[in-house]
RODO-2510 file (C-alpha; in nm, 4 decimals, decimal comma):
residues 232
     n   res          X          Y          Z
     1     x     0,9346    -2,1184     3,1041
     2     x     1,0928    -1,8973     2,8217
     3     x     0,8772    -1,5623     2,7566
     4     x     0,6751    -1,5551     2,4642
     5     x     0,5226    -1,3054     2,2471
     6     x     0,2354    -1,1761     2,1236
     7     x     0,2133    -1,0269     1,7681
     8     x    -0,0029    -0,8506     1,5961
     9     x     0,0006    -0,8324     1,1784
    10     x    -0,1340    -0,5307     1,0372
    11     x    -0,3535    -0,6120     0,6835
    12     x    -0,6179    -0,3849     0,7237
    13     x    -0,4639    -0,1763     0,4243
    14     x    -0,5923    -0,0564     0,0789
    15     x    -0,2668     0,0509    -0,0687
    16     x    -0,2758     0,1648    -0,4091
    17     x     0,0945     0,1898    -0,5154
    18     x     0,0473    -0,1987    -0,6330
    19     x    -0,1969    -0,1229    -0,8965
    20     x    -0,4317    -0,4120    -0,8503
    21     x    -0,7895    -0,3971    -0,7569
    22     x    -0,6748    -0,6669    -0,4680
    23     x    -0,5467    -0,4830    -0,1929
    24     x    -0,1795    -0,5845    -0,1219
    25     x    -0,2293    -0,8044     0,1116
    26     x    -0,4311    -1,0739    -0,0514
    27     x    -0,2839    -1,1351    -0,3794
    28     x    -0,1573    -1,4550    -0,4862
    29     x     0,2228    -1,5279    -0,4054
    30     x     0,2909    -1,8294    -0,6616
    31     x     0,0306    -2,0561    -0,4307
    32     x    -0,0863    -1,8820    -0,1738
    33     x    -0,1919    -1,4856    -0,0468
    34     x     0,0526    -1,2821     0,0499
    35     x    -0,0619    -1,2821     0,4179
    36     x    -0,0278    -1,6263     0,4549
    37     x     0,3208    -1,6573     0,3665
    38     x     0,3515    -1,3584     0,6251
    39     x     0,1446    -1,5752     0,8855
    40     x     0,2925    -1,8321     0,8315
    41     x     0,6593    -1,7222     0,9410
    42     x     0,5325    -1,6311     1,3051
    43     x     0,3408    -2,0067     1,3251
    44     x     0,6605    -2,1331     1,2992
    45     x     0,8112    -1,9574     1,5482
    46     x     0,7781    -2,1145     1,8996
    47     x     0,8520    -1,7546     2,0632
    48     x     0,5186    -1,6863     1,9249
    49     x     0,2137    -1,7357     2,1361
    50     x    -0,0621    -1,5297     1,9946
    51     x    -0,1832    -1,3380     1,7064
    52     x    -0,4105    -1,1028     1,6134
    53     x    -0,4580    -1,0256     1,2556
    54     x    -0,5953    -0,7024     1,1749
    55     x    -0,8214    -0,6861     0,8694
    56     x    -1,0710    -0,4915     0,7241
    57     x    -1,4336    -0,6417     0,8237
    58     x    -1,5329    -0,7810     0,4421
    59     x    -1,2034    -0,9656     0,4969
    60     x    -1,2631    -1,1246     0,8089
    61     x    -1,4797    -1,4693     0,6628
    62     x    -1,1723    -1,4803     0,3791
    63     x    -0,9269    -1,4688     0,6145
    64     x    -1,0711    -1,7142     0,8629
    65     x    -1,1355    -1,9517     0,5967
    66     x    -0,7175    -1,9608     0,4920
    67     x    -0,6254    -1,9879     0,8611
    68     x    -0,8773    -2,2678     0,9079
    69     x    -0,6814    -2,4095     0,5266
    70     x    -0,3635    -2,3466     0,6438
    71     x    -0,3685    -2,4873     1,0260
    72     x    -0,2365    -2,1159     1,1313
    73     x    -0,3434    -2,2281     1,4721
    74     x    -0,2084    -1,9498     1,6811
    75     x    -0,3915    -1,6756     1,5200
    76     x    -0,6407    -1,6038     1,8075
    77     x    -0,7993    -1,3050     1,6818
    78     x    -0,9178    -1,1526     1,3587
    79     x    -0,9774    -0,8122     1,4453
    80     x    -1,1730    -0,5214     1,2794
    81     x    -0,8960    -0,2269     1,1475
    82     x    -0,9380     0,1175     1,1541
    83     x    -0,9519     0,4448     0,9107
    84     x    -0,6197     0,4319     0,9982
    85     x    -0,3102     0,2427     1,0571
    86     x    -0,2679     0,3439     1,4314
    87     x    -0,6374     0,2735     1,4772
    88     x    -0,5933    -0,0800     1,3235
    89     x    -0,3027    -0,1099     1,5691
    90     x    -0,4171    -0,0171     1,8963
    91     x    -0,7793    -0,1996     1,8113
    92     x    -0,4501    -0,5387     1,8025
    93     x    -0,3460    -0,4333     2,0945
    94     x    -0,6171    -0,4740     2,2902
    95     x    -0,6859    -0,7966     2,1412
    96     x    -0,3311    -0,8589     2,2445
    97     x    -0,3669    -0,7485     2,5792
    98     x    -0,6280    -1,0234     2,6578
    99     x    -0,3706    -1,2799     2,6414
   100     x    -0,2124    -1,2161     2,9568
   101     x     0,1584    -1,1595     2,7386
   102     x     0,3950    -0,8530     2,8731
   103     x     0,5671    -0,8151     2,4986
   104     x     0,4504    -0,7597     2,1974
   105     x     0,5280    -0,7637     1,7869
   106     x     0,3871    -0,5273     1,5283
   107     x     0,4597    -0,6097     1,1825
   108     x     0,3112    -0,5392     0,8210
   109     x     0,1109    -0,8159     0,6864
   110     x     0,3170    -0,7381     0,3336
   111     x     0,6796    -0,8149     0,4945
   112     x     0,6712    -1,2085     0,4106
   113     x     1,0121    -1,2576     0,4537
   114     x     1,1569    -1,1653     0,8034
   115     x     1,3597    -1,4185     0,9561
   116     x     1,3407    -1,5741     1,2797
   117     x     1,6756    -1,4990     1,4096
   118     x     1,6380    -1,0845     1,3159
   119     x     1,2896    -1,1384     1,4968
   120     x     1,4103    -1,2846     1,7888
   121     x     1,7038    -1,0495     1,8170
   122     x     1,4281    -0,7611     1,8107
   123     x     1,2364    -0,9257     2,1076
   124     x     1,5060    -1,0052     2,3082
   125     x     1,6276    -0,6670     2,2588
   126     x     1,2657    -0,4857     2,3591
   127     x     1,2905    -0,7362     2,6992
   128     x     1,6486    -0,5542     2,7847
   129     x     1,5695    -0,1769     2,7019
   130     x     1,1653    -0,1875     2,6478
   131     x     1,0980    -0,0969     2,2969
   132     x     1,2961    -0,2203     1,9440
   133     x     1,2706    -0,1956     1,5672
   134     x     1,4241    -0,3758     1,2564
   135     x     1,5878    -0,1648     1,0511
   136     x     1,8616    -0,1368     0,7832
   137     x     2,1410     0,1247     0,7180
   138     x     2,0588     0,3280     0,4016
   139     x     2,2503     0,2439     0,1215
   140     x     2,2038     0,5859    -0,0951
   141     x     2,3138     0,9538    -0,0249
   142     x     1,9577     1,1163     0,1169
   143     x     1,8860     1,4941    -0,0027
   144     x     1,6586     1,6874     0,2128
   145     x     1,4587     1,8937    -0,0467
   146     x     1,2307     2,1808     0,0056
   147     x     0,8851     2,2765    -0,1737
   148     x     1,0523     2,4146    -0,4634
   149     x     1,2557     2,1517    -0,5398
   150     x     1,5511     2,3024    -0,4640
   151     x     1,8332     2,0600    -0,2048
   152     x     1,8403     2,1823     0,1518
   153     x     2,0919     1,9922     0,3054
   154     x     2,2635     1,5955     0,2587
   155     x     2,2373     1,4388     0,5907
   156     x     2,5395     1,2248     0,7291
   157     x     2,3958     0,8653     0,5803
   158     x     2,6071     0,7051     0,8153
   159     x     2,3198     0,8351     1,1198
   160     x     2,0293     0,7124     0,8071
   161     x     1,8528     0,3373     0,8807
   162     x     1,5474     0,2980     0,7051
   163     x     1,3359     0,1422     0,9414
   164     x     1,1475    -0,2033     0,8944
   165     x     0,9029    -0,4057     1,1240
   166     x     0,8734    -0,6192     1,3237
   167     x     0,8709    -0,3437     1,5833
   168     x     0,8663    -0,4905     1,9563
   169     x     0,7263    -0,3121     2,2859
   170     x     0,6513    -0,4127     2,6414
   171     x     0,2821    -0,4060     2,5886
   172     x     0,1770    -0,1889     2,8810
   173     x     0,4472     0,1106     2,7202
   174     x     0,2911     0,1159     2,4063
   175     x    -0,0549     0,0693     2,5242
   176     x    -0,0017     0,3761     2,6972
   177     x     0,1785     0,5510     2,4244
   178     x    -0,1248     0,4908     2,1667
   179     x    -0,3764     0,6431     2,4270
   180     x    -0,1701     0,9294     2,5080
   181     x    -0,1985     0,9692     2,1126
   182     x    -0,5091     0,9481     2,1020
   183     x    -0,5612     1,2120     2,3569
   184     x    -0,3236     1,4769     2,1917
   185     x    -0,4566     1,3528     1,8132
   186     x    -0,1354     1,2611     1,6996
   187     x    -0,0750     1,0167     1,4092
   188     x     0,2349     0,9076     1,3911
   189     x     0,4243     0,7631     1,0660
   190     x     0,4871     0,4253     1,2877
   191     x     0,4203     0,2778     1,6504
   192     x     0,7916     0,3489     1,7537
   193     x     0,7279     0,7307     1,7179
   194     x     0,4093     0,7393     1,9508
   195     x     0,7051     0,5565     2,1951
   196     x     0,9609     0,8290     2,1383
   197     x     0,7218     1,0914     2,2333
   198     x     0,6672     0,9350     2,5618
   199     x     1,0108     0,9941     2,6398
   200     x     1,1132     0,6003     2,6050
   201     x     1,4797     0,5504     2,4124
   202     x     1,3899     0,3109     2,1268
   203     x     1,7090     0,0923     2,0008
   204     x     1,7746    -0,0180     1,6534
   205     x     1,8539    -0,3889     1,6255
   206     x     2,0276    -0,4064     1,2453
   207     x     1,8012    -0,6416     1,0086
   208     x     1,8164    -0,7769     0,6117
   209     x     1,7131    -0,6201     0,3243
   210     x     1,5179    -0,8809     0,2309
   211     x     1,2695    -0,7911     0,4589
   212     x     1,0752    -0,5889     0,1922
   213     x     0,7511    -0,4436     0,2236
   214     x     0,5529    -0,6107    -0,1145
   215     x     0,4633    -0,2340    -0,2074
   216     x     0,4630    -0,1654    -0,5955
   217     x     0,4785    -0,4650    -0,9070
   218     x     0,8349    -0,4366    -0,8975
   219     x     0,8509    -0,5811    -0,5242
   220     x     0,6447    -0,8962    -0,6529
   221     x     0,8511    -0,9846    -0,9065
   222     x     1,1708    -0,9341    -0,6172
   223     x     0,9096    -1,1219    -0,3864
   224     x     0,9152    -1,4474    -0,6844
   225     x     1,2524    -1,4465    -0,7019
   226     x     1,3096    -1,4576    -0,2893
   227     x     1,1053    -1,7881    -0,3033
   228     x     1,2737    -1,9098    -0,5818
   229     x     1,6065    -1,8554    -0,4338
   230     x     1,4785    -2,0501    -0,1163
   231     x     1,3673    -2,3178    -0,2979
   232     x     1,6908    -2,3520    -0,4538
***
């Protein structure tokens, strides 16, 4: 039988770069939230098995009534997040764990439009090495600037990816990772960091630029003109 994966979609958010009262997550993308279109993606995917969606707990009765709507059928969790992102993660991963899976996917509940092959490729590439992220090369020159405001140095962009998610893991690595985290009271900007620190080589696995994260107005209005295009 071909391995499957478990995922785990972050939404537990309240970003405030979009400017709505509606956290990110949950506003209306031409028919539907934002999450769903995200959910939605993975419930297509037959590589898929499980998936916990971490939410904040007022959300929990809204979101189980739009996966009950939407048949999202292999969401088998709706998990309480945390004060933070890592907490929201790792509270997933334990969910995760209980499915008796060996890999796991964490991705942003505001990235609606990964595709399946860039996910797959991510997988398959965490099942060879142990541990993979999406990411793109950067496209402009990158100034490292200091508190004054003055340039430090212009890295080579060539060695510059700006990293996306999915991000995939054998679960028992970054299980472990998290915990040892937890212990030393790291946060760490994303889950392949707390990876890195445990020594593990993390590979890059080249992804679109499509896959945005729906962060600011300015992303919507790219996000209604992805669909668009699809529909085309």
């Amino acid at each position: 039988m071909e391995q499957r994966f478990g995922l785990i979609i972050v939404a537990a958010g309240r970003g405030t770069r979009m400017g709505t009262r509606e956290s990110k997550q949950f506003l209306m993308l031409e028919d539907k939230p934002v999450i769903v279109h995200t959910l939605e993606r993975f419930e297509a995917m037959p590589e898929c098995a499980a998936i916990a969606l971490v939410t904040a707990p007022q959300d929990h009765a809204r979101c189980a009534a739009w996966i009950a709507e939407y048949g999202l059928q292999k969401v088998t969790d709706v998990v309480a997040g945390g004060a933070e992102r890592q907490h929201s993660v790792y509270a997933g991963l334990q969910a995760i764990q209980q499915r008796g899976l060996d890999y796991v996917l964490i991705h942003d509940g505001v990235r609606p439009f990964v595709e399946r092959d860039k996910v797959i490729a991510c997988f398959d590439a965490a099942r060879q090495y142990g541990a993979a992220v999406l990411a793109v090369p950067v496209k402009d020159t990158i100034k490292q600037v200091n508190g004054d405001g003055v340039i430090t140095a212009t890295p080579d962009r060539r060695s510059l990816w700006a990293i996306q998610t999915p991000q995939a893991f054998r679960l028992s690595d970054v299980i472990r990772a998290h915990e040892h985290a937890q212990e030393q009271q790291v946060l760490g900007t994303d889950d392949a960091m707390l990876v890195e620190r445990m020594g593990q080589l993390v590979h890059v696995v080249e992804g679109d630029y499509t896959n945005v994260k729906l962060t600011t107005p300015d992303d919507l209005d790219l996000a209604l003109w992805n669909l668009s295009k699809r529909k085309s």
